[in-house]
C-alpha positions as CSV (number, residue, x, y, z in Angstrom):
1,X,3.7,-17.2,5.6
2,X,5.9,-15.9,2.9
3,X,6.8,-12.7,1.2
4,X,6.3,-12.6,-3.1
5,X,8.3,-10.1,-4.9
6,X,9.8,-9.5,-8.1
7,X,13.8,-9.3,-7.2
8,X,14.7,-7.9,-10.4
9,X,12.1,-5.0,-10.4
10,X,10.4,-5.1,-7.0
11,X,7.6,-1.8,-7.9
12,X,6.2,-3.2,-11.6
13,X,4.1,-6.2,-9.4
14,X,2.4,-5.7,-6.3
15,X,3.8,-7.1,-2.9
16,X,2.4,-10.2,-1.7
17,X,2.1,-11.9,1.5
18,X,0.9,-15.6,1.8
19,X,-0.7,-16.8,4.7
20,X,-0.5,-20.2,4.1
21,X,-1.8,-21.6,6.6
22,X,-5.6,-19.3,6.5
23,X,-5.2,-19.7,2.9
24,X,-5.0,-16.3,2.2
25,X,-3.0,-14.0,0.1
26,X,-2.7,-9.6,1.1
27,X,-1.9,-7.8,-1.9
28,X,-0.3,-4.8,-1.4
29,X,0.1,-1.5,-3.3
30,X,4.1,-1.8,-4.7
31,X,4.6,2.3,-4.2
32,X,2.8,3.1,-1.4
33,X,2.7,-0.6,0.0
34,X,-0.7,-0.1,1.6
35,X,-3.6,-3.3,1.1
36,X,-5.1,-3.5,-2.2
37,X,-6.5,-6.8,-2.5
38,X,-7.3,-9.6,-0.1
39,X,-7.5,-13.1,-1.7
40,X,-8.6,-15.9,-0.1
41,X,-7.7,-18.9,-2.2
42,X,-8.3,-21.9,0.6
43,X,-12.3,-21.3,1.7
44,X,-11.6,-24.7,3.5
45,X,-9.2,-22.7,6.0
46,X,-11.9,-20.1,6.5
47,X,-15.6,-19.5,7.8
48,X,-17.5,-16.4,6.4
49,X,-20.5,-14.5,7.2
50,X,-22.3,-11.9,5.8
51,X,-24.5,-9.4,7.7
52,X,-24.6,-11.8,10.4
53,X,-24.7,-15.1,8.6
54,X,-22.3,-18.2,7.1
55,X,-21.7,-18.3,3.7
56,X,-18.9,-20.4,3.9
57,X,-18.2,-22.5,6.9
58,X,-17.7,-26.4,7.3
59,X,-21.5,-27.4,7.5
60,X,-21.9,-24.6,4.6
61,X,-20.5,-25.1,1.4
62,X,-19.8,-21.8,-1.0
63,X,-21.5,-23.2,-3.5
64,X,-23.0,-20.9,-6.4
65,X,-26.9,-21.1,-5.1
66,X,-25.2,-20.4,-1.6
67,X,-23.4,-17.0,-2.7
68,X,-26.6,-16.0,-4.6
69,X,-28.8,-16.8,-2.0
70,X,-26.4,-14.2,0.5
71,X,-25.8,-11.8,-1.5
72,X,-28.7,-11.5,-4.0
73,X,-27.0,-11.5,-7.7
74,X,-28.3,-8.5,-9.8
75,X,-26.2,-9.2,-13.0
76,X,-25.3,-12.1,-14.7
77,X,-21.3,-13.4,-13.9
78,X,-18.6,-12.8,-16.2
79,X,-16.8,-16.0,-18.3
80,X,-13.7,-16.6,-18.7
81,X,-12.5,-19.4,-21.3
82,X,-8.5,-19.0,-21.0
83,X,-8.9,-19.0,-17.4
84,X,-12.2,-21.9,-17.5
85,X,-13.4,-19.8,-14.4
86,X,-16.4,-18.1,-14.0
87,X,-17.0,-14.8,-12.5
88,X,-19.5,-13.3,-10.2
89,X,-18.7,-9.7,-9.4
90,X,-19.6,-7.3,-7.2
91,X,-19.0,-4.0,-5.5
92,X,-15.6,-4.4,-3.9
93,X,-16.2,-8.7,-3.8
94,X,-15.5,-11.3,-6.6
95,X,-16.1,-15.2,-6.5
96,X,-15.2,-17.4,-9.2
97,X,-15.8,-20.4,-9.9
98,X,-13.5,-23.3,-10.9
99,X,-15.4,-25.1,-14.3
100,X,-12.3,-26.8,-16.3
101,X,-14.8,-30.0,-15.9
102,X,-17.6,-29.0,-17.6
103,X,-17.9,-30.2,-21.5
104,X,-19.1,-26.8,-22.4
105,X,-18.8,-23.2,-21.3
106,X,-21.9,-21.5,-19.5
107,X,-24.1,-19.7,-22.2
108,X,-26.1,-16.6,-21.1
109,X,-29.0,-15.6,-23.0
110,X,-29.9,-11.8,-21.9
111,X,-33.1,-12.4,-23.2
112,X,-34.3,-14.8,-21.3
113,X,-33.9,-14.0,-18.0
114,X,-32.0,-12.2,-15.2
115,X,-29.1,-12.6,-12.8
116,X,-27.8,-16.5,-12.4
117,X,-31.1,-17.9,-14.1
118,X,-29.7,-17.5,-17.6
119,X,-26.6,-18.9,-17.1
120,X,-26.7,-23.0,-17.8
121,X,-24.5,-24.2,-15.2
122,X,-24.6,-27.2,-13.0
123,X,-25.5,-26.8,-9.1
124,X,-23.5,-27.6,-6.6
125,X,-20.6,-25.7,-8.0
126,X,-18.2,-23.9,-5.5
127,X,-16.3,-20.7,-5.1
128,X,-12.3,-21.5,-5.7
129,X,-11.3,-17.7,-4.7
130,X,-12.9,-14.8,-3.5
131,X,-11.3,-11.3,-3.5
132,X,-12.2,-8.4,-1.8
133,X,-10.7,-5.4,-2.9
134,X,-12.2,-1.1,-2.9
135,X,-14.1,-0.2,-6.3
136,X,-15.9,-1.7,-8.6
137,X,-13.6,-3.5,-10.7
138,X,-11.3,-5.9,-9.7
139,X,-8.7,-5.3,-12.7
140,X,-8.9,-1.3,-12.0
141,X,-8.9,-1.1,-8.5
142,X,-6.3,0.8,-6.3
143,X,-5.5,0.7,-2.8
144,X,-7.3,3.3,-0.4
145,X,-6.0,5.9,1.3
146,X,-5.1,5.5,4.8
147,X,-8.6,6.4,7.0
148,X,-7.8,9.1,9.1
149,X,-8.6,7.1,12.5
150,X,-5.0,5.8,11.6
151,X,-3.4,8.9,11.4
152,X,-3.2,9.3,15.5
153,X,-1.7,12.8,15.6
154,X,0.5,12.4,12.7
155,X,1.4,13.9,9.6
156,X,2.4,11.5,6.0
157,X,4.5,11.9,2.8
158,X,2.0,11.4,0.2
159,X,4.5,11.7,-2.4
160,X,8.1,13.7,-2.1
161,X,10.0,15.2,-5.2
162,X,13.5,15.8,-5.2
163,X,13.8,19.8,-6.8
164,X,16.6,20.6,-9.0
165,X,18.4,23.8,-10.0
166,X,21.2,24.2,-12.5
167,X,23.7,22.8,-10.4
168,X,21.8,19.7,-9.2
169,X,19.7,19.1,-7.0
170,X,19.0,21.8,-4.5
171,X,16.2,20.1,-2.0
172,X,12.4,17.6,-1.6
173,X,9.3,19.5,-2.1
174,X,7.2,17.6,0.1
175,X,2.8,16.6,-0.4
176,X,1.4,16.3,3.2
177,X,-1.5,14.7,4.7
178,X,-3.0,14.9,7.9
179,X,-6.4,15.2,10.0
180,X,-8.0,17.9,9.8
181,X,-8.2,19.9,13.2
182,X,-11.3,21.4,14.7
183,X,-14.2,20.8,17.4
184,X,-16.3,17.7,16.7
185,X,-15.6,14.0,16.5
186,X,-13.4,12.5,14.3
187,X,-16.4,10.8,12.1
188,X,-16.5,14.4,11.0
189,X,-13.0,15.3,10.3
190,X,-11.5,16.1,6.8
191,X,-8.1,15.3,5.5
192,X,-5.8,18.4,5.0
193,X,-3.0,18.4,2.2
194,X,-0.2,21.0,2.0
195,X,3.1,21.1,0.4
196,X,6.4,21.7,2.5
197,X,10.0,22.4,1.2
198,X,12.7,22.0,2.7
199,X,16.6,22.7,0.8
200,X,20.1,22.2,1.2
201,X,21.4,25.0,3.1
202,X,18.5,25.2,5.4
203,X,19.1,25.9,9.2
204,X,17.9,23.8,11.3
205,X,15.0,26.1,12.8
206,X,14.0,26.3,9.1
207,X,13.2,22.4,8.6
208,X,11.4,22.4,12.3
209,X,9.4,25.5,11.0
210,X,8.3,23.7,7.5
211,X,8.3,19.5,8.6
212,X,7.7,20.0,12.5
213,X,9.4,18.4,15.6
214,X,11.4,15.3,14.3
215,X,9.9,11.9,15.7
216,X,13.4,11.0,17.0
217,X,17.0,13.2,16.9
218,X,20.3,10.7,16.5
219,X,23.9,12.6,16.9
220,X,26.6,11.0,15.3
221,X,29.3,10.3,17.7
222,X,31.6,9.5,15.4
223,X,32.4,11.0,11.7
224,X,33.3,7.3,9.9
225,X,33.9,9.1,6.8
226,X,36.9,10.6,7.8
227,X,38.9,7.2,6.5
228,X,38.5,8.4,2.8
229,X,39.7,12.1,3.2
230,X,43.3,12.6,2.2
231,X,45.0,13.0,5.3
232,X,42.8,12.0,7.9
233,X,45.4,11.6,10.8
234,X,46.0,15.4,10.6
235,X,42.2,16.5,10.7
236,X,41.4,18.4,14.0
237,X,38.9,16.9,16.2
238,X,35.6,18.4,15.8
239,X,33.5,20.0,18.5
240,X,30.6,19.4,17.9
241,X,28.8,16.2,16.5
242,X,26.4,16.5,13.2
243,X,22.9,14.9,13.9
244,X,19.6,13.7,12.3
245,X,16.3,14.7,12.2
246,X,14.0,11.3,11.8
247,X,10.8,11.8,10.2
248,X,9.0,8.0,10.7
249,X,6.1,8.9,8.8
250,X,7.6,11.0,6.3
251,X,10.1,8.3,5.2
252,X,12.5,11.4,5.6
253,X,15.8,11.6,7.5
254,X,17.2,15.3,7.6
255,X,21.0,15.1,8.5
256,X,22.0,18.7,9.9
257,X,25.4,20.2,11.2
258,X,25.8,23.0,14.0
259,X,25.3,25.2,10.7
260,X,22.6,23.8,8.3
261,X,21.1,21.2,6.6
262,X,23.5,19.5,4.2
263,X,21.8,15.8,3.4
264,X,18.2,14.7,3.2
265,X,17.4,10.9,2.5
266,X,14.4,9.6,1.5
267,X,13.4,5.7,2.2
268,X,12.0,3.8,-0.7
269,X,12.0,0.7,1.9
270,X,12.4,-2.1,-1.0
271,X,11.1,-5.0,-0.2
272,X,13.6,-7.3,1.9
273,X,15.4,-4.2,3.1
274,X,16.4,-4.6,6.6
275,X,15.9,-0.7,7.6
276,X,12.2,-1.2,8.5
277,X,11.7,2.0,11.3
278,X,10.5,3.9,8.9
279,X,7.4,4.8,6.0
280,X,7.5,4.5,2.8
281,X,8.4,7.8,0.8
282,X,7.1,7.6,-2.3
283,X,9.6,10.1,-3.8
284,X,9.8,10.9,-7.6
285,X,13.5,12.0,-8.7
286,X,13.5,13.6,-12.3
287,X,17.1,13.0,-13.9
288,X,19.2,15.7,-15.7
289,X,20.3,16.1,-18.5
């Protein structure tokens, strides 16, 4: 498998992940880095059913009378002549179809008849991708949000902005999701979205009142930047030891001292970034002037 970025400017393309050897390709969301799009571009790797039944398997090939006989084609496919593939959508599923060695492109006449009969095309013809993606387009379609049987007790950063005062900035304004609480099963739960804010100066009781108990609490041992003050050697030894608060699923790590809150970081978690342990934040950070 491999990982497919764009180095230079890793959120204008989304992230993909090749499974080369299933022949199949996750695309994922480049902000929120959730699955968008699953490609499978090798059907030969692959056996498919649907409701039950093969589609696509090694004594069934994908061929265009196969896909219309599982699925049941209510609207004619879509052609595309820079591409020489044709296109047979539907809710949340595409197939095309490979035809660079036809002499002609497929000609639909909407008067003559409906779904695949009006398309002149030979038989036998067989799917060279299929994507399944959420939505009814395949060019418009954006990655889900997170079910809430994944949520598990926990609360998520939907999105994180960085406030700013006339002095800089002063502190994140937080969007939060999480699973609704009350009696009855989860089937019947609701998503819940608040805002929390949490700013420089903050004591600590004031984060764990807005953002909760911290998933984990690191102290510092050690201050390391103590090697670019001025005179270092002559610094008395603190104390007591600043620590962190570490959000996972926020992508937020509050550092505190004995005092306050003097440092929040938020994790954009590029891709090939080696600090994995925690979410996403999808934080937005408006420059001054």
């Amino acid at each position: 498998s491999a990982l497919l970025f764009v180095l230079q400017s890793p959120l204008s393309h989304d992230l993909i992940l090749n499974l080369t050897q299933d022949g199949i390709k996750l695309l994922f969301d480049a902000f929120n880095q959730r699955l968008k799009v699953i490609e499978v571009y090798d059907l030969t790797k692959v056996k498919l059913k649907y409701c039950g039944v093969h589609f696509n398997s090694q004594a069934i090939a994908p061929t265009i009378e196969q896909i219309d006989q599982s699925f049941g084609a209510t609207h004619p496919g879509v052609y595309n002549s820079a591409e020489q593939l044709f296109h047979l959508n539907f809710r949340g599923l595409s197939f095309s179809f490979q035809l660079d060695s036809w002499t002609e492109a497929p000609k639909y006449e909407p008067n003559f008849a409906h779904g695949l009969a009006s398309l002149q095309i030979p038989h036998g013809a067989t799917v060279k991708r299929m994507y399944i993606y959420s939505g009814n387009s395949l060019q418009d379609t954006k990655a889900p949000v997170m079910p809430l049987s994944c949520f598990l007790g926990n609360v998520y950063a939907e999105s994180v902005d960085v406030l700013r005062d006339g002095t800089g900035p002063s502190g994140l304004r937080l969007r939060l999701l999480a699973a609704g609480c009350g009696p009855g099963l989860l089937a019947d739960a609701k998503m819940r979205v608040f805002e929390r804010s949490v700013y420089f100066g903050d004591s600590c009781q004031d984060v764990l009142s807005m953002l909760g108990s911290p998933h984990k609490v690191f102290y510092k041992s050690e201050d390391k930047m103590k090697i670019h003050s001025p005179s270092p050697h002559k610094q008395v030894p603190s104390k007591c030891n600043d620590y962190f608060f570490n959000y996972f699923t926020l992508g937020v790590v509050s550092c505190d001292s004995l005092e306050k809150c003097f440092i929040s970081v938020v994790v954009d978690h590029a891709p090939g970034h080696t600090f994995v342990s925690t979410w996403s934040c999808n934080h937005a950070w408006q420059q001054g002037n």
